[in-house]
C-alpha positions in Angstrom: 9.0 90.7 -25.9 10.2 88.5 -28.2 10.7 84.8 -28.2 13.6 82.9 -27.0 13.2 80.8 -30.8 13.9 84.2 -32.3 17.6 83.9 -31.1 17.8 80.4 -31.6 20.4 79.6 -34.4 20.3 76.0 -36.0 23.6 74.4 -35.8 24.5 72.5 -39.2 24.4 69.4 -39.7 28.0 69.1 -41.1 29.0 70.5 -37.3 26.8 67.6 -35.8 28.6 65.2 -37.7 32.0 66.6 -37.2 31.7 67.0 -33.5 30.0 63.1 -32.9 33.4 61.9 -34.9 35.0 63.8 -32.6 33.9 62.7 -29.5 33.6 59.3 -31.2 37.5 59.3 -31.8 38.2 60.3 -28.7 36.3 57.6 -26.9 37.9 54.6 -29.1 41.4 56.4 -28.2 40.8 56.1 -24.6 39.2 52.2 -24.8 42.2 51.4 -27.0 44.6 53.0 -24.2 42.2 50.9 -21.7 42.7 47.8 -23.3 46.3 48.1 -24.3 47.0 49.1 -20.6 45.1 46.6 -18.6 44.7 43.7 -21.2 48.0 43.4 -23.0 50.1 44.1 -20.1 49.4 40.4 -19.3 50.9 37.7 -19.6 49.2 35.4 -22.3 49.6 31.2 -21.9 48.9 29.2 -24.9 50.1 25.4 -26.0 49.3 22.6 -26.9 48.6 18.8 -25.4 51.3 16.9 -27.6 51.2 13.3 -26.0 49.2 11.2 -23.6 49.2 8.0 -21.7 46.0 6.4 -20.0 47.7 4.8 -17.5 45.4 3.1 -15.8 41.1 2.9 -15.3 41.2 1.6 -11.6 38.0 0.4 -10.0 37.5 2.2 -6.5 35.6 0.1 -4.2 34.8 3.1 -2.0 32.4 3.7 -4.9 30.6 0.1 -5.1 27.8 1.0 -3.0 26.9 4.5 -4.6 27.4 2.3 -8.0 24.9 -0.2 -6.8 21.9 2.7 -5.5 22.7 4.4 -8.5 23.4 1.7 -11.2 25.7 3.8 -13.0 29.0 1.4 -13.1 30.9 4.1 -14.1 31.4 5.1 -10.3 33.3 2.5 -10.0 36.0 3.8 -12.4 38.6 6.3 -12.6 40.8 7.4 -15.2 44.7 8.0 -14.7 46.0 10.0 -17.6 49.8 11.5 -17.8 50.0 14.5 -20.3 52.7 16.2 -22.3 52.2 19.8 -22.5 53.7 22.7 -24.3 53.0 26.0 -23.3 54.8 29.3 -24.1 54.4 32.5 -22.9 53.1 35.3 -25.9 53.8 38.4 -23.7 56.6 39.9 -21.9 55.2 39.8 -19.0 57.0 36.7 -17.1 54.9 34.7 -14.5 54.4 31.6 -12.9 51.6 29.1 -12.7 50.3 27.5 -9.4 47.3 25.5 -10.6 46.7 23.4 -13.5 43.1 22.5 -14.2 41.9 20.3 -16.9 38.0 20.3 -17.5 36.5 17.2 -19.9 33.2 16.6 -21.7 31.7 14.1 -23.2 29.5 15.3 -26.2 26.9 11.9 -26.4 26.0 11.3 -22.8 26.9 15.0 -21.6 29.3 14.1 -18.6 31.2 16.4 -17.4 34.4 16.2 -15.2 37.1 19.2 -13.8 39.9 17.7 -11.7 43.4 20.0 -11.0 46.8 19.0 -11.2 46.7 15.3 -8.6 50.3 16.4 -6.9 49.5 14.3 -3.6 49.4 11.1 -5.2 52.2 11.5 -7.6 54.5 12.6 -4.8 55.1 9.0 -4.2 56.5 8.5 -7.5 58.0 11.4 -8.3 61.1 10.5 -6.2 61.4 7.5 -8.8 61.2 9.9 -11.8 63.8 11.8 -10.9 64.8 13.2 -13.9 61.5 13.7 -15.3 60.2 17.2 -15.8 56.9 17.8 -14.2 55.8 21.0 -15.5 53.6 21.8 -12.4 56.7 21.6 -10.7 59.0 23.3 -13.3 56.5 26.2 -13.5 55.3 27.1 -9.7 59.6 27.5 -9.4 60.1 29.2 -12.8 58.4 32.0 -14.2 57.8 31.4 -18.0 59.5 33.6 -20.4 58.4 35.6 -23.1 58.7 33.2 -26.8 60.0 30.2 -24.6 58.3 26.6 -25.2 58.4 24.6 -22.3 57.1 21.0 -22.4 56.7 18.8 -19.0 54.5 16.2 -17.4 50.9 16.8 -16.0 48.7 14.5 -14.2 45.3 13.8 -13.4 42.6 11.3 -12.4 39.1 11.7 -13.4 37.2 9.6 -11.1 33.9 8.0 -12.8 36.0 8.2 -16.4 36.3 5.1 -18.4 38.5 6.1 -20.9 37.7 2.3 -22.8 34.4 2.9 -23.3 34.3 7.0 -23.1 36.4 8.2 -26.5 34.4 11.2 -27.4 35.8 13.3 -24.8 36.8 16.9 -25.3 39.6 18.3 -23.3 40.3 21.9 -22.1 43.4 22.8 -20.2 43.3 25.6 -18.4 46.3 27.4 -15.8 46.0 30.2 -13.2 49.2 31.9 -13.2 50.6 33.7 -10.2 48.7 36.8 -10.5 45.6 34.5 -10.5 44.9 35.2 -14.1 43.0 32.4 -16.3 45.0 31.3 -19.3 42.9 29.1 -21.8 46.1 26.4 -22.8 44.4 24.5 -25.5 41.1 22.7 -26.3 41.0 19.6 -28.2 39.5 15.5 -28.2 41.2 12.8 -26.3 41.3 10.8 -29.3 43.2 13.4 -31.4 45.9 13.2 -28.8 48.9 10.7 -29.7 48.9 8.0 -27.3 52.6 6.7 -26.2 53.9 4.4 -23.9 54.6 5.5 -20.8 58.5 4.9 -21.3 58.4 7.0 -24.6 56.2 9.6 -22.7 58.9 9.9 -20.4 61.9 10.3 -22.8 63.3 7.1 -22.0 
């Protein structure tokens, strides 16, 4: 009885090669269809941090006695910055954004702070600056259009920040929008950032 290799018929190499592409193809098709799909069917946040004011470095005496175990002084201080942001929209795919978070590092000494959007303490304020626009406000109200800049206030407070004494301080800005998708806004140093007076920060 003969051997099953006697009916065995090598299969050329060309065929290998032409069926691999083929298969090949087929899977790049299906990850581009994948990706266009599910990733650009998003919307896509970018923009840029345009102005900023330090407005004050308080000390918190809540923090003296940690300070004094410690004896890291910087406990005692925190950082109240106001921040002009543009953002546009790259996609149409209009959303909102409900939390703005902006993360800092400090390249020498390694610190590291992330702090969102303070809106309990400006809400005392705010009522003063009536006809300022806060773009945490702006954006949780208005969903952000495809190709439309929009350019508001932001603030935060980075408690154990002294911004005299800390300038080599990287900033990222980062928003979850209302389908709780992370936008990266923009990355850059504090010290690249124009500082303005508060009044000229505010259109005034």
């Amino acid at each position: 009885m003969p051997s099953l290799l006697h009916f065995w018929v090598p299969i050329p190499v060309t065929y290998k090669l032409s069926a691999f592409s083929v298969v090949f193809a087929a899977l790049l098709a299906a990850l581009g269809w994948g990706f266009k799909k599910v990733c650009l069917k998003r919307p896509k946040l970018r923009g840029a941090i345009v102005a900023q004011v330090t407005l004050s470095v308080v000390a918190e005496s809540a923090n003296t006695e940690e300070a004094d175990i410690t004896g890291d002084l910087t406990k005692l201080f925190t950082a109240r910055m106001m921040l002009r942001v543009r953002v546009v929209n790259y996609r149409p795919y209009p959303v909102t954004v409900r939390v703005w978070i902006l993360e800092a590092t400090q390249d020498a000494g390694g610190k590291k702070w992330k702090v969102d959007v303070q809106t309990g303490r400006l809400a005392r304020v705010m009522h003063l600056l009536s006809n300022v626009n806060f773009l945490h406000v702006y954006c949780r109200e208005n969903a952000l259009q495809y190709g439309k800049h929009v350019e508001g206030l932001l603030y935060f407070e980075f408690p154990g920040m002294d911004t005299h004494t800390e300038k080599d301080v990287r900033l990222t800005l980062w928003a979850i929008d209302g389908l709780g998708h992370r936008h990266k806004i923009t990355k850059t140093r504090l010290d690249k950032i124009p500082n303005k007076t508060l009044s000229s920060l505010l259109g005034q």
